[in-house]
Residue, then its C-alpha position, 0 to 999 in steps of 0.5 A: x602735237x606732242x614733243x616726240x611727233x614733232x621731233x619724229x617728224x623733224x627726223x623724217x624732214x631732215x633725212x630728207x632734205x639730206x638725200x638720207x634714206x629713212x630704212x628701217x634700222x635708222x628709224x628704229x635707231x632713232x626711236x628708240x633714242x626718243x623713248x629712252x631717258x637714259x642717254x643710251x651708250x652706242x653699246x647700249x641701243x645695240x643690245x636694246x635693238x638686237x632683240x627686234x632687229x636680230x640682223x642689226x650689227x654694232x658698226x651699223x649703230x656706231x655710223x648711224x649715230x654719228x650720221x645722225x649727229x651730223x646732221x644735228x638729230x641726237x646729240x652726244x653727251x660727254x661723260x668721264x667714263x669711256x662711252x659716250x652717250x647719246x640723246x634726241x633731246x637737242x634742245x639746250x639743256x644740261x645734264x646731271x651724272x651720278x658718279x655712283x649709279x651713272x644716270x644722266x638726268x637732264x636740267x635746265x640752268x637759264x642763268x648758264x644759258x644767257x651768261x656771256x663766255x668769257x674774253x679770253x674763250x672768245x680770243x681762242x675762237x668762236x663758240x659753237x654750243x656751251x653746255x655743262x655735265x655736273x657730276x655728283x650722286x644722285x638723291x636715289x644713290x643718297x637715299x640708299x646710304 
């Protein structure tokens, strides 16, 4: 099966399980989130979405991914700018931005993944996901220099 049948079935399953009806503006929400390496803005999958679903407003975009989120389907990723972005990857991974073009590229840090938190983290609570946003240029915006 491949990664984004799984992770498609894994949606309906979760939907579900928590009594969420799977409309059609939630499926398509979530599809294309699936289909995008580009860690979509809210702003973003509106204007990506409006083009096939003409009815579809912001505010609808804006409950559904935090409903999504919720229930652990897409994962929000944090960046300096004001939007957050959004991703269906939610296996643990880390990202790159690039402060000049404001891609987000995904990366794996295993030496990251296992390392301990610190003492003094531990003493301020319990550490729920631990997960790096590095920024810099990326080598497209290097190579234009």
């Amino acid at each position: 099966m491949k990664e984004k049948d799984r992770l498609l079935e894994h949606f309906q399953v979760t939907c579900r399980a928590h009594g969420l009806k799977l409309t059609h503006q939630r499926l398509e929400i979530y599809r294309a989130l699936l289909a995008s390496k580009e860690h979509p803005s809210a702003e973003r999958l509106f204007g990506l979405l409006t083009a096939v679903m003409p009815t579809l407003s912001q505010d609808t975009i804006y409950r559904t991914l935090a409903t999504f989120e919720e229930l652990g389907l897409v994962r929000r990723v944090e960046t300096m700018s004001s939007q957050a972005r959004f991703e269906a990857v939610i296996e643990p991974h880390h990202h790159f931005f690039c402060d000049e073009c404001g891609r987000l590229i995904d990366f794996t840090w295993h030496s990251f993944d296992h390392m301990g938190v610190p003492e003094e983290l531990r003493e301020l609570g319990k550490v729920r996901d631990k997960n790096v946003v590095v920024h810099g240029v990326c080598r497209d915006c290097l190579d234009k220099e």
